[in-house]
PLY file of the C-alpha trace (Angstrom):
ply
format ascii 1.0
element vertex 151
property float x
property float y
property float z
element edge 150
property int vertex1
property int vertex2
end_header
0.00 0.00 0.00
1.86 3.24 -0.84
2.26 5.94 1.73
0.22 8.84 1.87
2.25 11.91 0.88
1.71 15.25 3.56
0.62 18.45 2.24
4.37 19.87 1.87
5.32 16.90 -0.29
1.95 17.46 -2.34
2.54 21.31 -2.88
6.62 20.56 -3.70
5.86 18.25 -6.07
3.06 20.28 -7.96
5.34 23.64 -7.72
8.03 21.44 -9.57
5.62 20.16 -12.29
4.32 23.69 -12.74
7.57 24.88 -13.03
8.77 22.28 -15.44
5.62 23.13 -17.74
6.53 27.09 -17.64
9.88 26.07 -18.93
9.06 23.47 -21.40
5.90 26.09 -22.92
8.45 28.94 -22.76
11.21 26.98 -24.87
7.82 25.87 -27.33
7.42 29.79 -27.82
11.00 30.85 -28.18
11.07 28.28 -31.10
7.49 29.02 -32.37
8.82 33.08 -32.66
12.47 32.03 -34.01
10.93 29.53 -36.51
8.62 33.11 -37.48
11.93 34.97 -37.98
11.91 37.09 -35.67
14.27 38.47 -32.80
13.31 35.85 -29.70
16.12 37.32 -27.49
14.45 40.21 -27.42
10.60 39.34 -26.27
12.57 36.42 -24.12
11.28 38.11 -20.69
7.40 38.76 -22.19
7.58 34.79 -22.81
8.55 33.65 -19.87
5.20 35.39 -18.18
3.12 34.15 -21.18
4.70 30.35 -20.06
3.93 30.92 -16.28
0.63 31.89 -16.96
-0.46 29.51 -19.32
1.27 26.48 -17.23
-0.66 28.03 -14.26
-3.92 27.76 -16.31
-3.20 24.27 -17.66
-2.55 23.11 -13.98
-5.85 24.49 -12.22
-7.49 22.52 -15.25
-5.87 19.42 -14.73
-6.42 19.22 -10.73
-10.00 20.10 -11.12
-10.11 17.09 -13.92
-8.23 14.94 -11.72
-10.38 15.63 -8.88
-13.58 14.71 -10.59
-11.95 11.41 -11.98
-11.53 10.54 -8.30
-14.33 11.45 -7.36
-15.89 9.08 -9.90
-13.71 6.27 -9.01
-14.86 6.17 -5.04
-18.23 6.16 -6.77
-18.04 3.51 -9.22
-15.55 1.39 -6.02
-18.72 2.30 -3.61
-21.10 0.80 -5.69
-22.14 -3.16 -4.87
-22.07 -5.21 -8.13
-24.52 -7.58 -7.56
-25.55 -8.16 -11.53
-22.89 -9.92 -12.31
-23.84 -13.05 -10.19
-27.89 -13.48 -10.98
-26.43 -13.90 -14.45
-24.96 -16.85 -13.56
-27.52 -18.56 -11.18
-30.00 -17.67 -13.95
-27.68 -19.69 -16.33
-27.39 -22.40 -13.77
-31.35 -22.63 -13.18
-32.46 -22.75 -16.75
-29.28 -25.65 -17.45
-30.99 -27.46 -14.00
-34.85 -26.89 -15.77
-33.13 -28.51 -19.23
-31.68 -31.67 -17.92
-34.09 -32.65 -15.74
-36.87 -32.20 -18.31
-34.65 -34.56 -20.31
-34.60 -37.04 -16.92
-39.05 -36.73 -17.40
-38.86 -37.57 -21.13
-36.64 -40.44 -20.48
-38.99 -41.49 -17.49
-42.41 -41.38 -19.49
-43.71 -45.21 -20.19
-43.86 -45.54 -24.01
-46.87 -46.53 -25.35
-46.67 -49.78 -26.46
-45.26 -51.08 -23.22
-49.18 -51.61 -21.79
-50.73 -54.20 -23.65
-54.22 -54.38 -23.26
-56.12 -57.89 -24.76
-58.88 -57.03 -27.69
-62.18 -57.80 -26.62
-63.48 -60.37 -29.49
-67.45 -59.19 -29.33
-69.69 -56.55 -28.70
-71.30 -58.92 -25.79
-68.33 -59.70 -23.72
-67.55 -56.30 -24.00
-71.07 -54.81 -22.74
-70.31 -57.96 -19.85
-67.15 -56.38 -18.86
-68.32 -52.80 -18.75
-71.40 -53.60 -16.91
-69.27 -55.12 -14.25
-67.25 -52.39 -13.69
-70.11 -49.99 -13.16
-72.13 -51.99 -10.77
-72.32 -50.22 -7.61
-70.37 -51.97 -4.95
-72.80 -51.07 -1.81
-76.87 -51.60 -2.04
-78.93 -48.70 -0.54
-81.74 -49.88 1.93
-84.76 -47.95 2.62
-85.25 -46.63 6.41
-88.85 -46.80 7.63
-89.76 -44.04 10.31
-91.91 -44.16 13.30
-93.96 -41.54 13.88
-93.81 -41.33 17.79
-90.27 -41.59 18.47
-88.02 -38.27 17.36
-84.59 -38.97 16.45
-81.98 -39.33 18.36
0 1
1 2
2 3
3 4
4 5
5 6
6 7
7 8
8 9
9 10
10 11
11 12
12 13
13 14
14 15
15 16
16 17
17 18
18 19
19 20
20 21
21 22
22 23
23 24
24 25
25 26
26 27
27 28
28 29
29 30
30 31
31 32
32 33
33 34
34 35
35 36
36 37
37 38
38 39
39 40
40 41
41 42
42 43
43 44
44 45
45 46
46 47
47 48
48 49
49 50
50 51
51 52
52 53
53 54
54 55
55 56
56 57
57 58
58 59
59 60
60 61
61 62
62 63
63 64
64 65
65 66
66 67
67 68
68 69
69 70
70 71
71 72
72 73
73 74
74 75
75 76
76 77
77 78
78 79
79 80
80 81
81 82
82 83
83 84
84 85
85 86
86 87
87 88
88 89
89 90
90 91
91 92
92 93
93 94
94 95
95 96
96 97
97 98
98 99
99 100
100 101
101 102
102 103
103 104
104 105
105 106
106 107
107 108
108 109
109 110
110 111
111 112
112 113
113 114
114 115
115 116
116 117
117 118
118 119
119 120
120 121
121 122
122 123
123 124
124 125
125 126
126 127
127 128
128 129
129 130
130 131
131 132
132 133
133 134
134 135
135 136
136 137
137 138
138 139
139 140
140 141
141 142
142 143
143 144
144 145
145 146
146 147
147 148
148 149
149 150
């Protein structure tokens, strides 16, 4: 984990980059007003403010860029990603669904594994139906007496 830098190694290091910028704009003007023929010796002094001040610009933009990149990273590290992993259980449930809807197909009797015997006739058949539907208990009718109540 690095080590947090203090404010006086923050502001060093930023007057040093700021200074290095007003140098390296000032040389890219010198050679700008040379390359232009004209006497760069002479407006040498005027440059060197013209560097400053545009380096000073260029750094104020820069922090207040760099601050709202940070800022944006802490929000994007803040946020929970919890997407990510539904895709996969959703993945895992429908492959679960698939295979064992395979497993039910394969389980299904087929239908020519129950054999059932032809009936030859119409009367054996009307025989074996009838049987089937004859009720199993008889009903008996219950005779009441008038002078006793229920109980």
């Amino acid at each position: 984990m690095k080590a947090k830098k203090t404010k006086v190694q923050k502001k060093a290091v930023n007057r040093d980059v700021k200074n290095e910028l007003a140098q390296t704009l000032t040389q890219k003007f010198l050679e700008v007003i040379k390359s232009l023929g004209h006497d760069a010796e002479h407006l040498a002094e005027d440059l060197a403010k013209a560097g400053k001040k545009a380096a000073k610009k260029i750094t104020k933009k820069v922090a207040a860029a760099a601050e709202v990149v940070s800022t944006k990273i802490e929000d994007i590290a803040e946020k929970p990603t919890v997407q990510a992993p539904k895709k996969a259980v959703t993945k895992e449930v429908k492959k679960a669904q698939k295979t064992v809807q395979k497993a039910v197909s394969k389980a299904r009797p087929v239908a020519n594994s129950v054999k059932v015997t032809a009936i030859a006739s119409e009367e054996k058949a009307a025989r074996v139906l009838s049987a089937v539907t004859k009720p199993a208990v008889k009903k008996t009718a219950v005779k009441t007496i008038p002078g006793k109540a229920k109980e």
